[in-house]
C-alpha positions in Angstrom: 125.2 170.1 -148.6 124.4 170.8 -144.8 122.5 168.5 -142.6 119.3 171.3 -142.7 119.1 171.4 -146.7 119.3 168.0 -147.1 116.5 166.9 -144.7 114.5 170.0 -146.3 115.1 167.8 -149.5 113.9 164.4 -148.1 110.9 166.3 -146.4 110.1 167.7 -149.8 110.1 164.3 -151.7 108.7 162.2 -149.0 105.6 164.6 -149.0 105.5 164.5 -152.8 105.4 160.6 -152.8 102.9 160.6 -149.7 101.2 163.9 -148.7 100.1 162.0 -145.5 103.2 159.8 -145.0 104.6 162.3 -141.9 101.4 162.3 -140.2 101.6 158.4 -140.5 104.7 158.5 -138.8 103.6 160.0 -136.0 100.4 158.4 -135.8 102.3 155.1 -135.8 105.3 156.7 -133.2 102.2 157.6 -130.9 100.2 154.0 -131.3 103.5 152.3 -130.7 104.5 154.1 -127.4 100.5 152.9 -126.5 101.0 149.6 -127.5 104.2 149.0 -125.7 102.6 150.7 -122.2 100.1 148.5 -122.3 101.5 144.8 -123.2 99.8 145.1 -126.8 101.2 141.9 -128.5 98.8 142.0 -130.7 99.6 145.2 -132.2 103.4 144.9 -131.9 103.1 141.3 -133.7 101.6 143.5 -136.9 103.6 146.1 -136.8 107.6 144.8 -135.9 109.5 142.9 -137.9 109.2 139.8 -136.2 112.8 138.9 -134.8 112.3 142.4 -133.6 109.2 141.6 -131.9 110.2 138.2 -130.4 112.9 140.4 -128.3 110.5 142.9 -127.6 108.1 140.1 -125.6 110.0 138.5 -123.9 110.1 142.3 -121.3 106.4 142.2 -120.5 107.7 138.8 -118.3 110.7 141.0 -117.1 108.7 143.8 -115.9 106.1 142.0 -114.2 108.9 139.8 -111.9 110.5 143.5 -111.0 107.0 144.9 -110.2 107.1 147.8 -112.8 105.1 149.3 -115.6 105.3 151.8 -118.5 104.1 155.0 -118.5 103.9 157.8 -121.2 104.7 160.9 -120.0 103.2 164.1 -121.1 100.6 162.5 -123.3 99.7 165.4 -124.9 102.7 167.2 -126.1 103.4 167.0 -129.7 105.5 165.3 -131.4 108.0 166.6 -133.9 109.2 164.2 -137.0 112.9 164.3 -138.7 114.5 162.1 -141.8 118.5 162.7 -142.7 118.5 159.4 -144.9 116.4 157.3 -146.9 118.1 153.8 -148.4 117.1 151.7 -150.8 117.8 147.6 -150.2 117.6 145.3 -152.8 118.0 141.0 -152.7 116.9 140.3 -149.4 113.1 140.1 -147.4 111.7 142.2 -144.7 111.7 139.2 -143.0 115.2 138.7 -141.6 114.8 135.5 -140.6 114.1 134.4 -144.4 117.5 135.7 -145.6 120.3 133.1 -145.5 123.5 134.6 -143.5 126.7 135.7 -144.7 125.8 137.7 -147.4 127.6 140.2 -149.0 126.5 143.9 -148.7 127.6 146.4 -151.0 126.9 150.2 -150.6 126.4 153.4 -153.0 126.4 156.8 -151.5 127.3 158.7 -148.6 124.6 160.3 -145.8 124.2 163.7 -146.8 125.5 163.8 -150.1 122.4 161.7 -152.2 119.1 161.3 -151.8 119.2 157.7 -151.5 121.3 155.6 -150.4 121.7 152.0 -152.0 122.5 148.6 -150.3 122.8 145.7 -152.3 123.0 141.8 -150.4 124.4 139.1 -152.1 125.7 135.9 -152.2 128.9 136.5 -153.8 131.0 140.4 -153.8 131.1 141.6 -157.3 132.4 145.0 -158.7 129.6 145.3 -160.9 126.8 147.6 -159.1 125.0 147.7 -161.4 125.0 144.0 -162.7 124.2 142.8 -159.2 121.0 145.1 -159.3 120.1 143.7 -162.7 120.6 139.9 -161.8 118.5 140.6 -158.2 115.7 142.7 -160.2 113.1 139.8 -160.6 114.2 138.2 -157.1 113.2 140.2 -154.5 110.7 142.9 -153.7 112.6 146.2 -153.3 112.6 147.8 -149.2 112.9 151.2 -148.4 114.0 152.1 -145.3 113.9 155.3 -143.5 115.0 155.8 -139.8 112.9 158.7 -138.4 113.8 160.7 -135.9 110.9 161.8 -133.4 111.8 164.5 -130.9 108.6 165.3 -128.3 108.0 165.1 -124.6 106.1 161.8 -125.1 108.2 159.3 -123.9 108.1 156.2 -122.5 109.7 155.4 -118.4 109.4 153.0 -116.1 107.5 153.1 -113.0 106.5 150.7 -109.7 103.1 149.8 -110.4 100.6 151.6 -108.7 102.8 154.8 -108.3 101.0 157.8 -109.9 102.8 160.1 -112.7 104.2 162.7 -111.4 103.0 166.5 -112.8 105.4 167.4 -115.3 107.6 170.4 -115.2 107.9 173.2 -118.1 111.4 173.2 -118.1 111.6 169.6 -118.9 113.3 169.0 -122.3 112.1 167.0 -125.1 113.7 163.8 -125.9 114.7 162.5 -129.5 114.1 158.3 -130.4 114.7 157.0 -133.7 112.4 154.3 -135.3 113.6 152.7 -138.5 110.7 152.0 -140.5 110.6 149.9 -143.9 108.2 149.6 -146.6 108.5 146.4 -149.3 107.7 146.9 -152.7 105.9 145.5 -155.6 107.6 142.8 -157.4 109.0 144.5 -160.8 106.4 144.3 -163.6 105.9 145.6 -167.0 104.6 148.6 -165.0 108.1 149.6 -164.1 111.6 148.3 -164.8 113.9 148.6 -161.7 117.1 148.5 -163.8 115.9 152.0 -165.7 114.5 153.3 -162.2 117.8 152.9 -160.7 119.7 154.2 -163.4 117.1 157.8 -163.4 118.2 157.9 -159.6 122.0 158.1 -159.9 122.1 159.9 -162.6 119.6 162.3 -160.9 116.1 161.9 -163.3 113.8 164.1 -163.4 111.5 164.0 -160.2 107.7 163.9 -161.7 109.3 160.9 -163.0 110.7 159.5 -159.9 107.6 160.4 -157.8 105.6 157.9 -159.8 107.9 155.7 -160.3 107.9 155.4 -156.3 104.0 155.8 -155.9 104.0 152.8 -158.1 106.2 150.5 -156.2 105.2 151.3 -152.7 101.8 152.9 -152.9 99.7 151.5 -155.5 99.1 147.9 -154.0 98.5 149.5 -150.0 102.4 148.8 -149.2 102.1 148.9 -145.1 105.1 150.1 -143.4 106.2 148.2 -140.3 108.9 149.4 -138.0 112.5 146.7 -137.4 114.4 149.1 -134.8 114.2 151.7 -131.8 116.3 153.4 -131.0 119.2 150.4 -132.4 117.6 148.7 -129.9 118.6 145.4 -132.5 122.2 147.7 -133.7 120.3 148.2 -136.8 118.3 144.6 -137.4 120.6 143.9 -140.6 119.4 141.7 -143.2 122.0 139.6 -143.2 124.5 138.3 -140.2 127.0 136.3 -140.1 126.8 132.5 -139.2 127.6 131.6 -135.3 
């Protein structure tokens, strides 16, 4: 499967799941360059994962001692939205800072070649895939994660303060950041038994199915997706790292 049919198949499921989930993205893309050019803790602290965001404010301090600023640059060009994976994580929190270090992190697919991807952490390596997912099913809250890839004019650079924006050029080309976004989901119910969800996915279930099965864990309840990288800004903000 090429890199263009397989995003055409994660644009197609994501907009089954959430007819208004790409606009999101870029609504939150466009608020998060804003917040960042102008010092918006506030906002940042609501919407990073919060190792994330205790690196990101320590640079309003930096800034100000080298007498610059942020600026977005052509405010108004639009912004173009791209997916080539979506994972789904299982035994650990959002919160990184919550998980205990050294665990073990054990994979199931290849980019490209499923839809999902799976990552399971735990405490000790075991063969079993599937057992692991079983004994972690009541645990922890399931996270999906999704880097997206934003390709626009907009962009954030660095200016002294005071200087103006300069008028921008036609010819200037478009830039691409990735923002890895993540959305926690419902702790398992009656509603919906993981081990049976997981088991549709790999063996490929039908996707009415899956669709709700998805709606139910991350839409249902007003799951809020927050954003733990830019650009691997944080090489990826793992879950887990290993003890200093």
């Amino acid at each position: 499967m090429n890199d263009s049919s397989f995003s055409t198949q994660i644009h197609h499921f994501l907009r089954s799941f959430d007819s208004h989930l790409e606009k999101g993205f870029i609504f939150a893309y466009s608020n998060l360059l804003e917040a960042l050019q102008s010092q918006d803790l506030d906002f940042l602290q609501s919407n990073l994962e919060p190792q994330f965001y205790h690196k990101i404010m320590k640079f309003p301090e930096g800034l100000n001692k080298e007498n610059l600023a942020l600026d977005i640059s052509d405010i108004t060009s639009k912004i173009h939205l791209n997916f080539t994976e979506m994972s789904l994580i299982f035994g650990v929190s959002f919160i990184r800072a919550k998980n205990p270090p050294n665990l073990f992190k054990t994979m199931m697919g290849e980019p490209g070649t499923r839809l999902f991807l799976y990552k399971v952490y735990s405490p000790k390596k075991d063969s079993n895939f599937m057992g692991m997912i079983r004994s972690l099913e009541r645990e922890k809250p399931l996270i999906l994660q999704i880097p997206v890839y934003f390709k626009s004019k907009r962009s954030l650079r660095l200016l002294k303060k005071g200087e103006k924006t300069l008028e921008e050029t036609t010819g200037e080309e478009e830039k691409v950041h990735k923002v890895l976004f993540e959305c926690e989901g419902n702790f398992i119910d009656k509603e919906l038994n993981l081990f049976k969800l997981l088991w549709g996915l790999i063996r490929r279930g039908r996707e009415a199915v899956l669709i709700d099965s998805f709606q139910t864990l991350f839409r249902k309840s007003g799951n809020v997706w927050k954003i733990s990288d830019i650009d691997d800004f944080m090489q990826g903000n793992e879950f887990s790292v290993p003890s200093e």
